[in-house]
C-alpha positions as MATLAB code, in Angstrom:
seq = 'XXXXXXXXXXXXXXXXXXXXXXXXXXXXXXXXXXXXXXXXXXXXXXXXXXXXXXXXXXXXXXXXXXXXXXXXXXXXXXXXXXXXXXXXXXXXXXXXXXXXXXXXXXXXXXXXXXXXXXXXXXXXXXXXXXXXXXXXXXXXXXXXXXXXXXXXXXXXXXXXXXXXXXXXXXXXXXXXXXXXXXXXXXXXXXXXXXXXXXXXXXXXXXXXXXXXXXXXXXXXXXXXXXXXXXXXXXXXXXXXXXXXXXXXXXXXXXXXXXXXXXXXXXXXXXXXXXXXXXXXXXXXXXXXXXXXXXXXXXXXXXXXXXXXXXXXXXXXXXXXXXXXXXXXXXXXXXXXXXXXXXXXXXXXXXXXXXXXXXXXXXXXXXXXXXXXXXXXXXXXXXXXXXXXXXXXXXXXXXXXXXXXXXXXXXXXXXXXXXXXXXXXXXXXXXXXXXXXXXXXX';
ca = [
     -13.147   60.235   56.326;
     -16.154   62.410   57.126;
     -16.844   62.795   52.984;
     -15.932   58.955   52.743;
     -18.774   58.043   55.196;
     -21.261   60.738   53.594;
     -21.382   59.258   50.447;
     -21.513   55.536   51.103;
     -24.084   55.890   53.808;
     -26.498   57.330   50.648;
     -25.780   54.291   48.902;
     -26.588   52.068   51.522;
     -29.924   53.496   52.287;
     -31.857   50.764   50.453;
     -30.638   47.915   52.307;
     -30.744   49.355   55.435;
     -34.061   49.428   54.864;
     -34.543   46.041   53.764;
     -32.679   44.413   56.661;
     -33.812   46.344   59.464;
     -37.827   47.072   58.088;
     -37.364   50.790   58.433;
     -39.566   53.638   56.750;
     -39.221   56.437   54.369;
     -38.729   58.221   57.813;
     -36.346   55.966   59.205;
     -34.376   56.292   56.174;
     -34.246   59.858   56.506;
     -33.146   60.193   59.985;
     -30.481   57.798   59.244;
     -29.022   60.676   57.245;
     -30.645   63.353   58.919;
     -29.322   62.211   62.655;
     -26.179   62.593   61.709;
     -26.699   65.724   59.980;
     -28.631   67.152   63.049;
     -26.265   67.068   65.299;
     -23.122   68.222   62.543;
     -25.024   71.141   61.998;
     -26.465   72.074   65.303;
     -22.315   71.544   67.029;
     -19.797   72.010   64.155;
     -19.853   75.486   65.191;
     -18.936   75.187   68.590;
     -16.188   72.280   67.285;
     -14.946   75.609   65.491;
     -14.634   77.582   68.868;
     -13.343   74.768   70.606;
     -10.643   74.128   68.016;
      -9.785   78.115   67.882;
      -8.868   78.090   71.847;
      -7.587   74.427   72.866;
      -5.957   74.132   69.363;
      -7.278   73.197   66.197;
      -5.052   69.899   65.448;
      -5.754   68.801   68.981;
      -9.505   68.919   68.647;
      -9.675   67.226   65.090;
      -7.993   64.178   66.344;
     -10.523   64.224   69.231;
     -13.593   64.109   66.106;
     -11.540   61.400   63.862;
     -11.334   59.348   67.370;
     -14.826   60.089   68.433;
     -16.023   59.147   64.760;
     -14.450   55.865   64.717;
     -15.833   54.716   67.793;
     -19.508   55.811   66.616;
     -18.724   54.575   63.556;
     -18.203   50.971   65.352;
     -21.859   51.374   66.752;
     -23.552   52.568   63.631;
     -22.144   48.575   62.549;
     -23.695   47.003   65.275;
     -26.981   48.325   65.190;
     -29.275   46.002   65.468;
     -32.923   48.457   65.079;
     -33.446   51.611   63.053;
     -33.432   53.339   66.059;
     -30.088   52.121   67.328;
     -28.733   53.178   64.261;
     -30.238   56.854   64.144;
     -28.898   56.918   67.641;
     -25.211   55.934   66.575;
     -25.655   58.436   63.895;
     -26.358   61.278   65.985;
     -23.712   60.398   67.935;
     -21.181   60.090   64.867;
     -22.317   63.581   64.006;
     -20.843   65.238   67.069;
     -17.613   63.768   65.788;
     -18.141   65.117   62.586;
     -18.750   68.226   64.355;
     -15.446   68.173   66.369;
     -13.571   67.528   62.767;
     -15.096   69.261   60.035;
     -13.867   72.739   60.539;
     -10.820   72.025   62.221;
      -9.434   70.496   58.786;
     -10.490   73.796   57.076;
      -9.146   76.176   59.892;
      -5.745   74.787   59.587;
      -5.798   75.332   55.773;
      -6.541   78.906   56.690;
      -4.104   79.041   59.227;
      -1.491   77.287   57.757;
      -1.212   78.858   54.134;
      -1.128   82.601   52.954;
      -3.376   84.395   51.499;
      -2.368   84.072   47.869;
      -1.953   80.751   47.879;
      -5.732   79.754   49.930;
      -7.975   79.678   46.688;
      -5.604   76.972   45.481;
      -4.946   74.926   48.903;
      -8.562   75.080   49.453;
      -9.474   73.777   45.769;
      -6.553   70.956   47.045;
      -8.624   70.123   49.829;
     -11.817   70.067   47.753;
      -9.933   67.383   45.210;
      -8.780   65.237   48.429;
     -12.609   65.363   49.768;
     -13.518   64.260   45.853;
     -11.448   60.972   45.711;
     -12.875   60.044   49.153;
     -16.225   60.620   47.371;
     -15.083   58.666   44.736;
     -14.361   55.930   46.633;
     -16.901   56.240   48.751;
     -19.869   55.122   46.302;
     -18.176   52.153   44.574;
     -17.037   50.674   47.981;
     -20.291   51.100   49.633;
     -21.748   49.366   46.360;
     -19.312   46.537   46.450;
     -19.635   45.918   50.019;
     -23.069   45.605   50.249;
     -23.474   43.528   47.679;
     -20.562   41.113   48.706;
     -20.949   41.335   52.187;
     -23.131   43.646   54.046;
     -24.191   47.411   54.743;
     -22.344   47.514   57.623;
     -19.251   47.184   56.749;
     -20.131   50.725   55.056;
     -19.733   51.724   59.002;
     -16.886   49.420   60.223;
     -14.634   50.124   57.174;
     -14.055   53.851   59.540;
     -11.985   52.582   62.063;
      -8.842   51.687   60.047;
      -9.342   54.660   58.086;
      -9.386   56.881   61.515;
      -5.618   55.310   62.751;
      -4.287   56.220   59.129;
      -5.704   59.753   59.670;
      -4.462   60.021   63.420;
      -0.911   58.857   62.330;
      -0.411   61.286   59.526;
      -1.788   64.508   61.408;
       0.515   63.715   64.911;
       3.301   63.708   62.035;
       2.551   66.369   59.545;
      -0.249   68.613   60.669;
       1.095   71.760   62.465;
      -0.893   73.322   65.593;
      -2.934   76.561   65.578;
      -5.114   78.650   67.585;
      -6.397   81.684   68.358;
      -4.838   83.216   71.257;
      -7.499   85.685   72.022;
     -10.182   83.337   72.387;
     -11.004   83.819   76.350;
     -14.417   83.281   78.088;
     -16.810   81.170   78.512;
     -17.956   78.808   75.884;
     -22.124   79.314   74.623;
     -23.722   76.268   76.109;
     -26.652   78.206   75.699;
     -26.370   79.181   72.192;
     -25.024   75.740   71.060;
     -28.583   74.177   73.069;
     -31.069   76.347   71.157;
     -29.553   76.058   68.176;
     -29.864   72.557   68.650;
     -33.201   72.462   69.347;
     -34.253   74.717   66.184;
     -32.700   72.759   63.765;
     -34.275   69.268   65.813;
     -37.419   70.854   66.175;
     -38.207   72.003   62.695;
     -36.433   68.789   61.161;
     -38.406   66.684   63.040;
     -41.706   68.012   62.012;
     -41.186   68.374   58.713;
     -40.155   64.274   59.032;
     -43.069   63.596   60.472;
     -45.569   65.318   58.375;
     -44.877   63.064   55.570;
     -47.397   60.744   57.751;
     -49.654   63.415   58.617;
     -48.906   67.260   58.178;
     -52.061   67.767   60.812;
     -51.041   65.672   63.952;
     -50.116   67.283   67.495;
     -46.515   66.090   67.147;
     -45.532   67.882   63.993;
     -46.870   71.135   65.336;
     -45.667   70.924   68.764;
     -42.027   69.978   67.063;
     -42.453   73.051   64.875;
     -43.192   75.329   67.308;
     -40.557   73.959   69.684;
     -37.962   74.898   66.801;
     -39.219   78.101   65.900;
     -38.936   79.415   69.462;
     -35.745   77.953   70.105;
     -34.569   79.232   66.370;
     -36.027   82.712   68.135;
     -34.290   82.313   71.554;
     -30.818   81.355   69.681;
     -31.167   85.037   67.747;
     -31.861   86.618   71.163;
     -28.919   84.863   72.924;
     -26.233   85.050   70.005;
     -27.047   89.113   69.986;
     -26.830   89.609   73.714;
     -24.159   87.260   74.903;
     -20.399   87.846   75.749;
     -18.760   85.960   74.117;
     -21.500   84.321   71.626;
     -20.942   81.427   69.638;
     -22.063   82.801   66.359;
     -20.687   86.469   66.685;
     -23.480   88.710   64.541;
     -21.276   91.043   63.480;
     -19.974   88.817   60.943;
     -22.643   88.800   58.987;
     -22.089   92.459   58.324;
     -20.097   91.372   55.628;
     -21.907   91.686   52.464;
     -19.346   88.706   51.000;
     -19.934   86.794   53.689;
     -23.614   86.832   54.110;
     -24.130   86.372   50.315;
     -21.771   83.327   50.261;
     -23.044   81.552   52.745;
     -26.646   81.909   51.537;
     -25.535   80.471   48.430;
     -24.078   77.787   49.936;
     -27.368   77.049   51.619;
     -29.136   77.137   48.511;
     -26.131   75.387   46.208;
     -25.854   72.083   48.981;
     -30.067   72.257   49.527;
     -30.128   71.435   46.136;
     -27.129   68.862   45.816;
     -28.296   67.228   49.160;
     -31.759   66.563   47.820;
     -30.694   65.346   44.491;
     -28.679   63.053   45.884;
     -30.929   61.075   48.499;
     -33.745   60.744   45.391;
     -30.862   59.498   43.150;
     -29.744   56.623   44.705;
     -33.220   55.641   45.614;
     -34.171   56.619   42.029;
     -31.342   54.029   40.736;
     -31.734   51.127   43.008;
     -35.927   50.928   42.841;
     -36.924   52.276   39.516;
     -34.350   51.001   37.384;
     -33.609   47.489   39.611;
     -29.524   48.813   40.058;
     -27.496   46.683   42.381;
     -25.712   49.036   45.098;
     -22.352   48.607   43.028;
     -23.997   49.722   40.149;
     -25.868   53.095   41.925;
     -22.360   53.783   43.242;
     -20.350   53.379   40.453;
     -23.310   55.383   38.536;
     -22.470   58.370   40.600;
     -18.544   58.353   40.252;
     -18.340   60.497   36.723;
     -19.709   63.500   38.818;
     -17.119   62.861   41.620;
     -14.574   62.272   39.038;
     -15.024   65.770   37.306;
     -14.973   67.265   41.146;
     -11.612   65.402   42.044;
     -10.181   66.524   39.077;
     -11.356   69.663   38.523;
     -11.669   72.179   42.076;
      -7.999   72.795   42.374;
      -8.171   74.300   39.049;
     -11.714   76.158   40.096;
      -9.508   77.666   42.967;
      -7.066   78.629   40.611;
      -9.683   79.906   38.379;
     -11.124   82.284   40.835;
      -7.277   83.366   41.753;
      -7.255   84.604   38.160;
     -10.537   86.094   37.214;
     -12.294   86.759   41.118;
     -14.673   84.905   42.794;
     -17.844   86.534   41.792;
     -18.051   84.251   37.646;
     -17.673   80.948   38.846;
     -19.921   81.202   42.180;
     -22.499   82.695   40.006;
     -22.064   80.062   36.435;
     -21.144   76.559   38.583;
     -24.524   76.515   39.775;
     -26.276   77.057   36.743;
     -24.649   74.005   35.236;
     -24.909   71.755   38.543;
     -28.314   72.827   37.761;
     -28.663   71.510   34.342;
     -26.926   68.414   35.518;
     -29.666   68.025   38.077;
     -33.077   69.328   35.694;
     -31.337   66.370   33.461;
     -31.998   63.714   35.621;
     -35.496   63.894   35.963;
     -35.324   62.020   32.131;
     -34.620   59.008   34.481;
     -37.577   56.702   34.951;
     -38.179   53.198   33.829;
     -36.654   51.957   30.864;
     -34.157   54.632   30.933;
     -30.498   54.327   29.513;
     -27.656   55.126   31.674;
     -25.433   56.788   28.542;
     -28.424   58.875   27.900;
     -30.349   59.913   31.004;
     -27.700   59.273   34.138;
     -24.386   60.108   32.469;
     -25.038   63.854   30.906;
     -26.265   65.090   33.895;
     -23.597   63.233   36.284;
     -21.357   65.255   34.228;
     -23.136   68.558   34.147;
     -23.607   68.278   37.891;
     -20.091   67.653   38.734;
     -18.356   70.311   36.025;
     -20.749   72.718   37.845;
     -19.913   71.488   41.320;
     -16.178   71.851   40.634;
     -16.225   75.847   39.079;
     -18.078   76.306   42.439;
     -16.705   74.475   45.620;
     -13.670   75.416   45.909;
     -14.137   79.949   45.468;
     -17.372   79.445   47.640;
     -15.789   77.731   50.512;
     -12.625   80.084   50.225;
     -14.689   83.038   49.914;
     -16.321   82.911   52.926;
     -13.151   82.371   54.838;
     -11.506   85.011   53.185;
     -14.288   87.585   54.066;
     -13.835   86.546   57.548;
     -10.626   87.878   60.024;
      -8.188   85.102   60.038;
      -8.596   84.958   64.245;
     -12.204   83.873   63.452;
     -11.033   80.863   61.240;
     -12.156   78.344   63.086;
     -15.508   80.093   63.363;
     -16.068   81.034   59.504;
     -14.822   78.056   58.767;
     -17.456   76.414   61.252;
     -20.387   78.797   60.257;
     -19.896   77.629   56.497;
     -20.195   74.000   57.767;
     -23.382   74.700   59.826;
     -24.893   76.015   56.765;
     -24.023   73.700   54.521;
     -24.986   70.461   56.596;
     -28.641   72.261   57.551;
     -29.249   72.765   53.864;
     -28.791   68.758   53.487;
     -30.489   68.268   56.841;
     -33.696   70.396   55.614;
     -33.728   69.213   51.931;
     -33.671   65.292   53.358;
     -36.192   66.245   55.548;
     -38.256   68.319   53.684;
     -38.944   67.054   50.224;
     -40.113   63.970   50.221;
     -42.921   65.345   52.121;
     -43.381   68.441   49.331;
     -43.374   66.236   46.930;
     -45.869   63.314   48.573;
     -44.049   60.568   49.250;
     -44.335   58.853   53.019;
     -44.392   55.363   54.316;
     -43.255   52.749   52.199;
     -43.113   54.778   49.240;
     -39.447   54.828   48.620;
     -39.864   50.753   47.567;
     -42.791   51.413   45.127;
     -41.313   52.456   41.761;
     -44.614   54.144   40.097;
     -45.014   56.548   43.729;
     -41.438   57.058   43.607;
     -40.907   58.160   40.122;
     -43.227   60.719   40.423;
     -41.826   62.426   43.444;
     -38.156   61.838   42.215;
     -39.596   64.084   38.856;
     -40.666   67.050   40.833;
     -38.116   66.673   43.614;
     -35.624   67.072   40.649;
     -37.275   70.480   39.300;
     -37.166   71.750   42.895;
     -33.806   70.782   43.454;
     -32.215   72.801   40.114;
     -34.318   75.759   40.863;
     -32.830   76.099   44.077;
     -29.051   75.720   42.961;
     -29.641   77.877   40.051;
     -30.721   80.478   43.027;
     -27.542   79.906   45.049;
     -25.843   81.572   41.838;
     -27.966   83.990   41.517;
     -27.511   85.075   44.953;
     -23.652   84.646   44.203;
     -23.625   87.099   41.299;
     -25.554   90.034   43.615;
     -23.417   89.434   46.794;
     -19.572   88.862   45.927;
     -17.314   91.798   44.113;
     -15.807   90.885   41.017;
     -12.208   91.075   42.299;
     -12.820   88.920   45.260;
      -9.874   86.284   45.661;
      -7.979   87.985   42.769;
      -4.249   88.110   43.310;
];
């Protein structure tokens, strides 16, 4: 559901814009709310789950996501909207890692790379779904049905989990949950997103250096906290892991990159090359397609051979995909400049997903599940939450920019460099960090 609403809501971007007059910036908070608060909670959803049971807590998100779902569709100003999103994110939150922790908890260890790449190919159809239907619902109807389409969804999901989804926890976890560490984190990622959001209108005004320096100290104070507290909500000592360090820094690099490619994309489609939403949606299903199809066998590929060859060669050729697309400008053919790299990207995206995700749980002690599981999460969404927020504004694009197809066109070039650069890094990182024989059975 949560992969469902991800990808539609990219989609929809352009005529939220239209209908409700909103910015460049208001079109990045609409993903970036939602993002915020994902990142900023999904690892305490991953404590909570680990002590009051991890089934128990991810019907509590699908629940929670359906009602804020219901408000995101009623919004009647930008800012209601960014408001329901934030909202929807603590659901997402309260979900996210719980589906993952049960995998972990659920399976053994042989047979993880493979249920994990299973879980990857479920996420993919809801991805390719997601762009079509947001498409053809806009176009028929309207953009909010992109929203409202959630809450059926959400009593499908509650009735097959009561049913089929066993309950897990970790019956160590004792204490007192880290309020304090969950609020500063909070703050860092809000306080750094935020200025870098705002700078696209003026890198030089009060706001977007108070909002910096408010998320810098609270990004220092959350350090401080998670190193001297009792029972912390991001335990340091797992990041003594080599493994897991290195994987999730490639994951922030790896879903920086897809994140940013994708917002410029759709806008890309829709305003430089006049694409209805159906069309920008269906335009992105062959990537989703190759995912769906392809990460249970990328999980099977890393049982085989070990982790360390596809983390590292998946991002090189999500990279190409991505370096591909900036042919795409006006007067470009689909078969030519969209297709190749839609196919790159996703063949790349598939070799990768599924060993990266089950990497970092596997480097992690199966009690912290819930929190691996969560930390991976956290990283992932921020990379999306600081690529949305940052690169339009590295690559000079503000205001009404996103509707002007000469202004955008350049940025969408550059942004495009940036963004296979950076995923081409996440391999790199990949290849130095994880052992050969990592996930081999």
């Amino acid at each position: 559901m949560a992969m469902l609403d991800a990808t539609a809501v990219t989609v929809a971007l352009p005529a939220i814009g239209a209908e409700l007059g909103s910015s460049l910036a208001g079109l990045q908070w609409t993903l970036s709310g939602y993002t915020l608060a994902l990142a900023a909670l999904v690892l305490l959803g991953g404590a909570l789950g680990d002590r009051y049971g991890r089934r128990r807590v991810f019907l509590v998100g699908v629940v929670w996501f359906a009602v804020t779902s219901l408000a995101c569709g009623l919004a009647q100003t930008t800012g209601q909207l960014v408001g329901a999103r934030v909202l929807q994110g603590v659901g997402g939150a309260l979900l996210t890692p719980g589906s993952l922790a049960i995998i972990q908890s659920a399976f053994p260890h042989a047979d993880r790379p493979r249920a994990i790449g299973a879980w990857s190919a479920l996420g993919g159809i809801s991805g390719l779904i997601g762009p079509f239907l947001a498409g053809a619902l806009i176009d028929a109807v309207s953009w909010r049905w992109v929203f409202l389409l959630n809450a059926p969804v959400a009593v499908v999901v509650v009735l097959v989990a009561v049913r089929h989804v066993p309950e897990s926890r970790d019956t160590g976890s004792t204490g007192r949950f880290d309020v304090l560490g969950a609020v500063t984190g909070a703050l860092a990622l809000a306080g750094v997103t935020y200025a870098l959001i705002a700078a696209g209108d003026g890198p030089g005004s009060p706001q977007v250096w108070v909002s910096a320096a408010v998320g810098v100290a609270s990004g220092t104070a959350f350090v401080l906290r998670e190193r001297s507290a009792a029972a912390p909500m991001l335990p340091p000592g797992v990041f003594a892991d080599r493994e897991f360090t290195g994987a999730n820094l490639s994951t922030l690099l790896v879903y920086g990159g897809l994140g940013g490619y994708s917002f410029f994309l759709v806008l890309q489609l829709q305003t430089v090359l006049g694409y209805g939403a159906t069309q920008a949606g269906a335009a992105m299903l062959p990537a989703i397609i190759v995912i769906t199809l392809l990460s249970a066998r990328g999980g099977a590929l890393a049982a085989r051979v070990g982790a360390r060859l596809p983390m590292a060669v998946g991002p090189l050729v999500a990279a190409a995909g991505v370096l591909w697309f900036a042919r795409i400008g006006p007067g470009s053919s689909y078969w030519v400049d969209v297709l190749p790299g839609s196919l790159l990207n996703g063949l790349g995206m598939s070799l990768v997903i599924a060993p990266l995700t089950a990497t970092v749980l596997d480097a992690a002690p199966d009690h912290l599940a819930g929190v691996a599981s969560g930390v991976n999460n956290a990283v992932a969404r921020a990379a999306n939450l600081l690529a949305v927020a940052a690169l339009p504004v590295a690559v000079g694009l503000s205001g009404d920019d996103y509707a002007d197809p000469t202004a955008l066109t350049g940025g969408f070039r550059v942004a495009m460099v940036v963004c296979a650069v950076v995923m081409a890094l996440g391999g790199l990182v990949a290849w130095r960090t994880v052992r050969r024989d990592t996930l081999r059975v």
